[in-house]
Every structure is written in C-alpha cells, then in structure tokens.
C-alpha positions as CSV (number, residue, x, y, z in Angstrom):
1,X,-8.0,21.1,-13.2
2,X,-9.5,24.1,-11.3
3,X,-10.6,20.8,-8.5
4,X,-6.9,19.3,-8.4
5,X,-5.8,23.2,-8.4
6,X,-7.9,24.0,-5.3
7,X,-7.0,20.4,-3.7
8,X,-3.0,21.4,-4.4
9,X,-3.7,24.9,-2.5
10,X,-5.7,24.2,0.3
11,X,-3.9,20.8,2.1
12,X,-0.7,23.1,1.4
13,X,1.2,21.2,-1.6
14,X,1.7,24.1,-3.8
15,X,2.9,26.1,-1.4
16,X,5.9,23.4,-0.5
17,X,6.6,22.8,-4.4
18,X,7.2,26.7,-4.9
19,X,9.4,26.9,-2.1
20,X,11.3,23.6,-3.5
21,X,11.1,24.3,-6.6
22,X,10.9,27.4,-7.9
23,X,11.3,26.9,-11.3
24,X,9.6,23.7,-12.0
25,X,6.5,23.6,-9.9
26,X,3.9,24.4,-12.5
27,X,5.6,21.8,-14.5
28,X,5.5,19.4,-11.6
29,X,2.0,20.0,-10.8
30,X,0.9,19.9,-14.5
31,X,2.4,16.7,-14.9
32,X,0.4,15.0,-11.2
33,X,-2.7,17.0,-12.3
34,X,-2.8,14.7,-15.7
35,X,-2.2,11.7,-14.0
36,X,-4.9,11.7,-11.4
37,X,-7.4,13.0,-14.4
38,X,-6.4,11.0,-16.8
39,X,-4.3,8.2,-15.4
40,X,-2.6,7.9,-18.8
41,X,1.3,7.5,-19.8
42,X,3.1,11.1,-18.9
43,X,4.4,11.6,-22.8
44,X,0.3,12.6,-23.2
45,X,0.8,15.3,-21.0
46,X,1.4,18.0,-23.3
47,X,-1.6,17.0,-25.3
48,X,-3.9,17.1,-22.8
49,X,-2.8,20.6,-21.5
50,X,-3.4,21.9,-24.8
51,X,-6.9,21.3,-24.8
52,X,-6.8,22.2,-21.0
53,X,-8.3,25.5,-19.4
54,X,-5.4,26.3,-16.6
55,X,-3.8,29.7,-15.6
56,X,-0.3,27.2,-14.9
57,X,1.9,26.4,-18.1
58,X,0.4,26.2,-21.4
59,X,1.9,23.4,-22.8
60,X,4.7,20.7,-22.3
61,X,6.1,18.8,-24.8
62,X,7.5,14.9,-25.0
63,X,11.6,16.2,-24.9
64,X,10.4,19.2,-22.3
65,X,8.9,16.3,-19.5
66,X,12.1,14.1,-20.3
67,X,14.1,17.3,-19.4
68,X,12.0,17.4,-16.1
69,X,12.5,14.3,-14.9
70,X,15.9,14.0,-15.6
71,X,15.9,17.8,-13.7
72,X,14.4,16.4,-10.4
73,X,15.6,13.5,-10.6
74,X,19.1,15.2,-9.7
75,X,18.1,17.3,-7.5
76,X,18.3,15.4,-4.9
77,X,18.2,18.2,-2.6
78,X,15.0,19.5,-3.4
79,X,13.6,16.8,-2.9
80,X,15.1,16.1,0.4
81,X,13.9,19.5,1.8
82,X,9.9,18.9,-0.3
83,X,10.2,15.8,2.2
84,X,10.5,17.6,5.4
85,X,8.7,20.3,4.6
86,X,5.9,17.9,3.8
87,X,6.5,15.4,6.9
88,X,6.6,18.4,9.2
89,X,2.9,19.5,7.8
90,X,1.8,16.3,8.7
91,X,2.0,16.5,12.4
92,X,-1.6,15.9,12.9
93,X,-1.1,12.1,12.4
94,X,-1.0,9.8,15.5
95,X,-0.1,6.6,13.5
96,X,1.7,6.1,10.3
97,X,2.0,3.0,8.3
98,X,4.7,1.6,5.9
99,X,4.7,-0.6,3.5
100,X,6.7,-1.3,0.0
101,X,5.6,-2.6,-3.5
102,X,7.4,-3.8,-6.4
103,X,7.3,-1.5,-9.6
104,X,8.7,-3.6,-12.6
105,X,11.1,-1.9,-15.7
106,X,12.1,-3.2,-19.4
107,X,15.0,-1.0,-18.4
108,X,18.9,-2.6,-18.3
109,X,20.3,1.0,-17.7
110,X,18.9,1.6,-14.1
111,X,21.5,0.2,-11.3
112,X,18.6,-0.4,-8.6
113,X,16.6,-2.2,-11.4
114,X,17.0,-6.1,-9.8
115,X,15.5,-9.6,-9.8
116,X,13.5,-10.3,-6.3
117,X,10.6,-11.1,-5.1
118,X,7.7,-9.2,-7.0
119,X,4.3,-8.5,-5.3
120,X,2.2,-8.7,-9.0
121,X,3.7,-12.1,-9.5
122,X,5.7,-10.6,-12.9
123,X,8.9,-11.9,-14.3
124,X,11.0,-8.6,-14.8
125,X,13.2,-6.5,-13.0
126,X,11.9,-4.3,-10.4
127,X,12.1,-1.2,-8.5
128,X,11.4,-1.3,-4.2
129,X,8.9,1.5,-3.7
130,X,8.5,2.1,0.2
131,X,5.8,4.5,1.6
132,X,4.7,6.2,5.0
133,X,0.9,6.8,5.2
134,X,-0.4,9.0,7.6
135,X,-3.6,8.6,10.1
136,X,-6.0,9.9,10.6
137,X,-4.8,12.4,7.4
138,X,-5.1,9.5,5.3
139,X,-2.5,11.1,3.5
140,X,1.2,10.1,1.7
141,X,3.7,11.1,3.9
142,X,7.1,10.3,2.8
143,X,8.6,7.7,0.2
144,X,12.1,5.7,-0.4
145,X,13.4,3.7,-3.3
146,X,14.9,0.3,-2.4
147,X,17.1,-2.0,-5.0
148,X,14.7,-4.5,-6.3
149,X,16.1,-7.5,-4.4
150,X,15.8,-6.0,-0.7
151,X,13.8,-7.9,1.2
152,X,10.9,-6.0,3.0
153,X,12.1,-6.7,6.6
154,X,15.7,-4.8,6.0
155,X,13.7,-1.5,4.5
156,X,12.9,-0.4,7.9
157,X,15.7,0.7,9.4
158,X,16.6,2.6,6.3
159,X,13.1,4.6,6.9
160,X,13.6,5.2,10.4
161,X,16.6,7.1,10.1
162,X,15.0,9.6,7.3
163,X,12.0,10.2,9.3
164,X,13.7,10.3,12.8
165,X,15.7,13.3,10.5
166,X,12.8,15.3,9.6
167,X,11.6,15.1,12.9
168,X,8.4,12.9,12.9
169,X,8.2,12.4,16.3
170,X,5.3,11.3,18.7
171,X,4.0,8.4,15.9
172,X,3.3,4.6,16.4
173,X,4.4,2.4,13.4
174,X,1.8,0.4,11.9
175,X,3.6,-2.5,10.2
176,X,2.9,-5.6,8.6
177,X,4.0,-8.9,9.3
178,X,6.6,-9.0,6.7
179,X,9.2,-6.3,8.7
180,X,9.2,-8.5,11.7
181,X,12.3,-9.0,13.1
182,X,14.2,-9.0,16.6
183,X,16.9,-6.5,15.0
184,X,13.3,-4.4,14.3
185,X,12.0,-4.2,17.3
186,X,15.2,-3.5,19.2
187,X,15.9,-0.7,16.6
188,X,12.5,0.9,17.3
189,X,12.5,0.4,21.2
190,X,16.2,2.3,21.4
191,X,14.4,5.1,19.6
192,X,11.5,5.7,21.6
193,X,9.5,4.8,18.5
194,X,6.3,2.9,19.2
195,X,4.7,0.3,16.9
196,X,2.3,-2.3,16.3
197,X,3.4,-6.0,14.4
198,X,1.6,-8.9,14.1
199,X,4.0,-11.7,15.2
200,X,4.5,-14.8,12.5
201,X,3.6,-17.9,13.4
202,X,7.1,-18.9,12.6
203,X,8.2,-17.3,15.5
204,X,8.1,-20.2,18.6
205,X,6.5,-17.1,21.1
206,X,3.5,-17.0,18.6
207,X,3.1,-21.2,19.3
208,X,3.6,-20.6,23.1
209,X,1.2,-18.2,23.4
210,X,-1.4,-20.3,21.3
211,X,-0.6,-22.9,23.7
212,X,-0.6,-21.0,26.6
213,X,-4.2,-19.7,26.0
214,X,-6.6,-22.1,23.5
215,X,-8.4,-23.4,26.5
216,X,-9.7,-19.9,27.9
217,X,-9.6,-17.7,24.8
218,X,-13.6,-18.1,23.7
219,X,-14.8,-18.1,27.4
220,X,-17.4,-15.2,26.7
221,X,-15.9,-12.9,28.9
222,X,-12.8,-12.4,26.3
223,X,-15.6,-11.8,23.5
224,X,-15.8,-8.2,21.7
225,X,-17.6,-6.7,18.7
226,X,-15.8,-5.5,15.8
227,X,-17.4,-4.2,12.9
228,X,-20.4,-6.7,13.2
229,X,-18.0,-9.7,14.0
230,X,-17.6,-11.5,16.4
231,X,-14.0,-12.0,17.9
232,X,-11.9,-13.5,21.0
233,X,-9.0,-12.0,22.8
234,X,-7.0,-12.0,25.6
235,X,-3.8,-10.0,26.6
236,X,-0.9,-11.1,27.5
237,X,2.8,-10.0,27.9
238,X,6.2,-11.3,25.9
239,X,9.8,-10.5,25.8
240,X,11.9,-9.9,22.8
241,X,15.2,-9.2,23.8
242,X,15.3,-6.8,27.1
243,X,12.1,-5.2,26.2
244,X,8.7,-6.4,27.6
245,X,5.7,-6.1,25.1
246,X,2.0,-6.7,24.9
247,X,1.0,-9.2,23.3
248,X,-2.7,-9.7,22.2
249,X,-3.6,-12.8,20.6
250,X,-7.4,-12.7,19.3
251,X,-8.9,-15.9,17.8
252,X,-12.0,-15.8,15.2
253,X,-14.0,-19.0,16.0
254,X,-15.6,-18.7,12.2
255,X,-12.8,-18.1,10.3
256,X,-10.8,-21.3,12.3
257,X,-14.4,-23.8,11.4
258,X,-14.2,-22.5,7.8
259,X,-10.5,-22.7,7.5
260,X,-10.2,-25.9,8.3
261,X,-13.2,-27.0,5.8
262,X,-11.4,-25.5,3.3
263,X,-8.5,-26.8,4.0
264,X,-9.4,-30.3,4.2
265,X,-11.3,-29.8,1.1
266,X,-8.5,-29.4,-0.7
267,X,-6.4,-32.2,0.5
268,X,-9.3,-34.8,-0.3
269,X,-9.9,-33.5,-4.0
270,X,-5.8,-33.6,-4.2
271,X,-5.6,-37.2,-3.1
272,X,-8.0,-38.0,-5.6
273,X,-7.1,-36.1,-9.1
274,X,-3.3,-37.9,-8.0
275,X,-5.1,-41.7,-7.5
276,X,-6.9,-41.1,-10.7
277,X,-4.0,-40.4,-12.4
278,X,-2.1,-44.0,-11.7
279,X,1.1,-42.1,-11.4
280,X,4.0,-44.4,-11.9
281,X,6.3,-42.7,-10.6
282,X,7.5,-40.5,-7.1
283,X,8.9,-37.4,-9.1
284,X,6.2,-37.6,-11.7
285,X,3.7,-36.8,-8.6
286,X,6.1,-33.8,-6.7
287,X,5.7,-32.0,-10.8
288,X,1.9,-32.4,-10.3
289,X,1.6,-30.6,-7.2
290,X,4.2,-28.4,-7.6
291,X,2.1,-27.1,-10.6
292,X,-1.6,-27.5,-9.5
293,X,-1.4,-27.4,-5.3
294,X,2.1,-26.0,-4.6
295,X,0.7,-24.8,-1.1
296,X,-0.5,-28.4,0.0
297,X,3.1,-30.3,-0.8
298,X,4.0,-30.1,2.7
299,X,1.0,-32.2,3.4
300,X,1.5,-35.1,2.3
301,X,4.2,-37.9,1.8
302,X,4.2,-39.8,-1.6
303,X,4.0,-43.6,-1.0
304,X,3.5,-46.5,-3.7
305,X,0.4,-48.8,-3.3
306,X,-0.5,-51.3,-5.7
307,X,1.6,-50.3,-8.2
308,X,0.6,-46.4,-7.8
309,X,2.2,-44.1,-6.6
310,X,-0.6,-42.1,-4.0
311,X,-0.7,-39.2,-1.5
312,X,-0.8,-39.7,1.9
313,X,-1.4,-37.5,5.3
314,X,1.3,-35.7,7.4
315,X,-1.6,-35.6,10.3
316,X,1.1,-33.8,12.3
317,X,1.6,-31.1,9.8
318,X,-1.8,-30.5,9.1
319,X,-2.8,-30.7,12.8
320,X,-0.4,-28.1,13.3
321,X,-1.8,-25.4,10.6
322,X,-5.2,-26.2,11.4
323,X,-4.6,-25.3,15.0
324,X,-3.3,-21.7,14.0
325,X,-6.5,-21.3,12.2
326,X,-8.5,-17.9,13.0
327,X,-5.9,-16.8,15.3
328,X,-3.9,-13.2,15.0
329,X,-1.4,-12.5,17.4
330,X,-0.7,-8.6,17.6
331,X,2.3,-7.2,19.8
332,X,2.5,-3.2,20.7
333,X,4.9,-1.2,22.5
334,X,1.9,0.7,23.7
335,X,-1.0,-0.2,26.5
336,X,-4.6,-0.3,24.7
337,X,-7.6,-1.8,24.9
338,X,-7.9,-4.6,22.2
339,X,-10.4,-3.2,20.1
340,X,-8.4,-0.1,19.1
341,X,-5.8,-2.2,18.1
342,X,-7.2,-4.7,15.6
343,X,-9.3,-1.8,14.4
344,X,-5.8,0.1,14.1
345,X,-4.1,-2.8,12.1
346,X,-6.6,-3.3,10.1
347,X,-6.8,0.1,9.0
348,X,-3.2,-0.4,7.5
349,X,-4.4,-1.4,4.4
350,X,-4.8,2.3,3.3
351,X,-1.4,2.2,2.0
352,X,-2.6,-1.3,0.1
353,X,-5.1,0.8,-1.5
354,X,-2.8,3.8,-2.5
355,X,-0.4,1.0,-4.2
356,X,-3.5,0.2,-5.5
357,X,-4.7,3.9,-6.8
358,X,-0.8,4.4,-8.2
359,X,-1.1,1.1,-10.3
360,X,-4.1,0.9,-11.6
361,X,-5.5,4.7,-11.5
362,X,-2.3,6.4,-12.5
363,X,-0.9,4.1,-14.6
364,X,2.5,3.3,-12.5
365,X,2.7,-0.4,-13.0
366,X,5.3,-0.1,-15.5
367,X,8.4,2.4,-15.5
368,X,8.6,3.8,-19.1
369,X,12.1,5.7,-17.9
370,X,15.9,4.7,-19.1
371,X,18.1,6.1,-16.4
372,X,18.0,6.6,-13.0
373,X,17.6,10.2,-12.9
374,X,14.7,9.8,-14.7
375,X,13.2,7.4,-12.5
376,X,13.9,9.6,-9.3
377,X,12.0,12.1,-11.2
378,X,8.9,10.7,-12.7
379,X,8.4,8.5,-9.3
380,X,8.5,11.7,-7.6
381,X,5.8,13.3,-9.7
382,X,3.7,10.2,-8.9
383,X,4.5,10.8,-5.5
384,X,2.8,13.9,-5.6
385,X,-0.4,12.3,-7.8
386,X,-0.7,9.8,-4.6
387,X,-0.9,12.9,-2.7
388,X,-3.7,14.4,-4.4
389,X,-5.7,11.3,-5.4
390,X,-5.7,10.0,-1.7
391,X,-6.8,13.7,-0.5
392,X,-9.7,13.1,-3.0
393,X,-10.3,9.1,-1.8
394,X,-10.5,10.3,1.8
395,X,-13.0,13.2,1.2
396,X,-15.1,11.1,-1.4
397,X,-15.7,8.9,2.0
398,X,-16.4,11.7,4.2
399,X,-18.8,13.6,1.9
400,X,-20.6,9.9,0.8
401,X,-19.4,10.5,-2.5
402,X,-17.7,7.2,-2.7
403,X,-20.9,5.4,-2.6
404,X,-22.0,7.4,-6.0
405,X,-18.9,7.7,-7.9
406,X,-15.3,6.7,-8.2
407,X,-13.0,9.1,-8.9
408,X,-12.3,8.3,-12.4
409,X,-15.9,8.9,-12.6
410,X,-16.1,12.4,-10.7
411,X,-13.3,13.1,-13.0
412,X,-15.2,12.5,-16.3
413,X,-18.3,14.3,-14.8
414,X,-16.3,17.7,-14.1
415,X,-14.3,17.4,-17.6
416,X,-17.6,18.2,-18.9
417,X,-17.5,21.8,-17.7
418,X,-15.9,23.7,-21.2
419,X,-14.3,27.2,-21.4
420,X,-15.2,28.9,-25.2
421,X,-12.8,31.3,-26.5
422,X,-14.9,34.0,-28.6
423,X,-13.9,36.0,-31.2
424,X,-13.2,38.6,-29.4
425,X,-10.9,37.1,-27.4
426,X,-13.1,36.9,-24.4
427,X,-14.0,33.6,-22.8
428,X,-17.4,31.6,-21.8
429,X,-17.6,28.8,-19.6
430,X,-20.5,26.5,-20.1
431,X,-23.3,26.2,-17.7
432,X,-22.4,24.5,-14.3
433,X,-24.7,21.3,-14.0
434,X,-26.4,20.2,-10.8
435,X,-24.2,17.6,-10.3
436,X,-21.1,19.7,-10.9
437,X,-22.1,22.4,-8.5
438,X,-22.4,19.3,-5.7
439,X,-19.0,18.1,-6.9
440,X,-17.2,21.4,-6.4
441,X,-19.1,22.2,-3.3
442,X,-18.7,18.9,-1.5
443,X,-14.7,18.6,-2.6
444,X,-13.2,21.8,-2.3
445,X,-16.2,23.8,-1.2
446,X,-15.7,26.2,-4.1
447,X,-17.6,26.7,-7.6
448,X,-15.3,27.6,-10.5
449,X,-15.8,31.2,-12.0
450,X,-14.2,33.0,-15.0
C-alpha cells in the first residue's frame, strides 16, 4: 500500500479525488489500491484492509462498498469535474488514443446493458467501455460508457464533445480503423482536431491508391527501417470531402509472400477435407464451412462433379485479397515523415494493453453490479486502478523492471514487508530486503519508514 500511496500522491491523483470528493476519497482509493494488489472481486476489499498496514480507512465492509458505488455512481457531478481536473493535468501529452471494449453483465436491471458485437467473443449482454490514453504519459486520460449495441465508429463524436469541454486542446487522435468514417473525419477537420486513421480497404481510395502505386512502391529509394524491419512507403495526397489529407501507403514485401502462403494453404487443405467428405448435397457443404473456415466462404463457389458436391476457386476474389496483402494505408491531417507515423500507430496499442491489465489483472471482465448507479460507480473505481496500474507498467519499462518482474509479481514481493503490533502498542516493521529496497527506490524513489 505505502507504493500505490506514494504512486496516488506524486502523478497528482489524490490530490484531485480530495478536491472531488471529499468525503469518499479514502474509500475510493482503498477500493483501486486492492484491485491493482490483489486483482480480486471488490466484496474482498474489506478483508484485505484488515490485515493491511495503511494510515487511510481501517476497514470497509460488503454493504459499506455497495453504499459507495451506488454514492458515486450518482454523483455524476463529481465525476464530471474528477474528469477535467484530470484531463487538464494531462497536458503534457502530444497524442492521445481511443479505443472501446465490451464489458459483459448477468445483469437485466441495467438499461445500457445490450446485445452487440462483443470483443471476447461472449454471448451476454454488454457494457461499451471507451477510453482516451495519453502519450507520451502513457497514462488513462478520460473514459465514457456507451449502450452495448453502439457500434465503435458512432462513439467518436460522443468523445469529442467531452474533451473539446475540458479543454484538451493541441492533441492528434490516434484511432483505429474501426472509427473510420467520412462523417469522422469531417467532424474532426471542423474542429481543428488532428488525427491519424488507417483507411479500410473497403473504402475504393484505399484500392486507387494501391493501384496507383504497386509498380514503384519497393523501388529502394521508398525503403525505411522500422524496428529491425524492413518496410516500403510512399506518400501521397487524397480528398475526403473538402479536406485534402496525407495519405501514406507502406507495403511489407514479407508479410504480402507469407500472406499469401498462408492463405493459399488454407484453401487447398479446405478443398480437400470437403472432396473427402463426398458431400451430397450444396447446403450440407455452406454448414461445413460456415463451421470449420467461415473466413474462406467467400472463396469459393460450390459446384457438383461426379456425383459430389466440391469447392471451387473465385480466382477474382482471391486475386483481389491477395493483392492487399502486406499493405497499410495510413491517412493524417498532419505533415510527417513516414517513420514517425507507423511508429505512432503502432504505439496505439497501449490502450489494447490497458483493456488488457483491467481484464485480466483487475478482474473487470465481468460486472458483478445490479443497477446502473452501481455500475457508474464501481467502473469509476476501476478507472482509477487503470490509472495507477498503467503509471506502474510505464515505469516498470523505464526502470527495466519489466524484464524481471510483472507487476503481479512486484506486488507479491513487497506484500512481504509486515508491520508487528507489540504489546505495548508500539509497532515493528520487518527488515527491508535487497530486493524491496530496489523496488521502492526504482518506483517511487522512496523507502518506507515507521
């Protein structure tokens, strides 16, 4: 605890959660500190601080964190003003990146609970969670709850307006393919906003482009290094609307030759599992590869030959993917060289791997909650776990601790540190190991004392 205290204190959390919520901070911060040390279900909470050395609250019961949840939860206020305050600290960060993930409930009480489309591939209800990740903080910025059968692409606009109201200003958007749209782009462009999107191959500019440039792309004088690979690019200009963009289409001559391998590796073993099978009839065939290859359907026709029915090539189709193979296309409002920019979208994925860390290392998959109020609450405390646990991640990499320990790990290490209660009343921590000392000293550049 005294680690997560010192983390709270020094990137400024604390300071924002007393000023937004004066009488529930310690209960908040309690409640994040469990999660990023234990990454168990919140109801343990009051256990755990029990048998917890902390000079916060002594102890929280099942009904009391219930009572908080449902308290913050309807304070939607507070929670606002924790938001600006928070954004407005984060004006460091150059680029910020959104993104969304599903969060599925058992719940039927919870209006935003829906069907849709659910990242983990799960069959219940879900909850939108979008989030705006800062860099180079590496840090949670903002988040916004969506109904659970929004699609990603219509989230954006929704985002914009909240951040454009705490006055994030000065930031380029990192996005991902799924929030690409014309209605986007024109929305970001008539605020000033500036952004980087890769544009789907769905889109007929993408195929132009492609077109436009396969003949001249891997002359070496397009070639550049990134990260000990070897890619292709040239830069070129488009039009969406009114607005002019760049455009920068890079091409990956490996990935393309081993794409296509693949690919045609896959047809051939599906041609033959269906001609081994004697299928005698059409719809019996569409069942088998809508359960074993559902991907490669759009491959192939079904035609009957000698009595069989077989798989046969769309060459067109194929042709077609196979020519996208191992090429990005990347458009930007802004004017920079090409390696900044793939390095740039690439670096996106931190907000993959905070999804990631809330899922899996602060046991979010699942919301345990029965109202909405409730849910605004306890996703807000994990809000604030993200916050901690990616200050952590991101100093863990700097300090080449990652390369040691996870966190879960550094956790276990430092929960080995005791404080004895005497007789007397007085108290006796236990000797500070080696490894401990480094911990402390590396993280927070602070060794605990009694």
């Amino acid at each position: 605890v005294f680690l997560l205290e010192k983390v709270s204190s020094q990137i400024g959390l604390t300071e924002i959660l007393k000023d937004t919520f004066p009488d529930e901070w310690e209960k908040l911060l309690s409640c994040a500190f469990f999660e990023v040390s234990e990454g168990k279900p919140l109801y343990l909470c009051g256990t755990w601080l029990e048998n917890t050395y902390t000079d916060m609250i002594g102890g929280l019961a099942s009904q009391r964190i219930s009572e908080l949840l449902k308290s913050v939860g309807e304070n939607l206020p507070a929670r606002l003003e924790f938001s600006c305050l928070w954004t407005e600290k984060r004006g460091e960060d150059e680029f910020v990146v959104f993104d969304i993930t599903s969060i599925s409930s058992y719940s039927k009480l919870i209006e935003s609970v829906e069907w849709g489309y659910n990242r983990d591939k799960e069959k219940l209800p879900q909850i939108n969670f979008g989030m705006v990740f800062g860099q180079p903080s590496l840090l949670p910025i903002f988040y916004n709850l969506y109904q659970g059968s929004i699609r990603d692409v219509s989230t954006l606009k929704n985002i914009l307006e909240f951040l454009s109201d705490f006055k994030l200003k000065n930031v380029t958007f990192l996005l991902d393919k799924g929030f690409y749209s014309t209605d986007n782009i024109m929305v970001m462009r008539r605020k000033g906003l500036h952004f980087i999107t890769p544009l789907p191959f769905t889109v007929k500019q993408a195929q132009e482009l492609i077109e436009k440039h396969e003949n001249e792309i891997t002359d070496v004088s397009n070639a550049l290094r990134v990260n000990k690979q070897i890619l292709y690019c040239v830069k070129d200009k488009i039009t969406v609307e009114s607005y002019s963009l760049n455009a920068y289409l890079y091409f990956d001559k490996r990935k393309s030759l081993e794409g296509e391998e693949r690919l045609i590796e896959r047809i051939i073993e599906a041609e033959e599992k269906v001609e081994e099978r004697h299928f005698q009839d059409r719809e019996a065939v569409r069942k088998y590869l809508s359960q074993h290859a559902v991907e490669l359907e759009k491959f192939f026709d079904i035609r009957k030959v000698k009595g069989s029915f077989v798989l046969r090539r769309d060459k067109g189709r194929i042709d077609k993917v196979i020519k996208q193979m191992g090429y990005l296309i990347i458009l930007s409002s802004r004017s920079m060289n090409p390696r900044q920019i793939i390095l740039l979208y690439r670096n996106k994925d931190c907000v993959e791997k905070c999804f990631d860390t809330m899922k899996n290392e602060l046991s979010t998959n699942r919301l345990r909650v029965h109202s909405t109020e409730s849910m605004e609450g306890r996703l807000f405390i994990t809000f604030i776990s993200l916050i901690l646990s990616s200050w952590i991640h991101k100093t863990m990499r700097e300090k080449a601790l990652s390369k040691k320990y996870t966190l879960e790990e550094i956790m276990y290490e430092l929960k080995k540190l005791k404080v004895i209660q005497l007789q007397n009343q007085r108290r006796v921590m236990t000797e500070i190991t080696k490894t401990q000392k480094e911990l402390f000293k590396k993280l927070v550049n602070e060794i605990p004392k009694l």
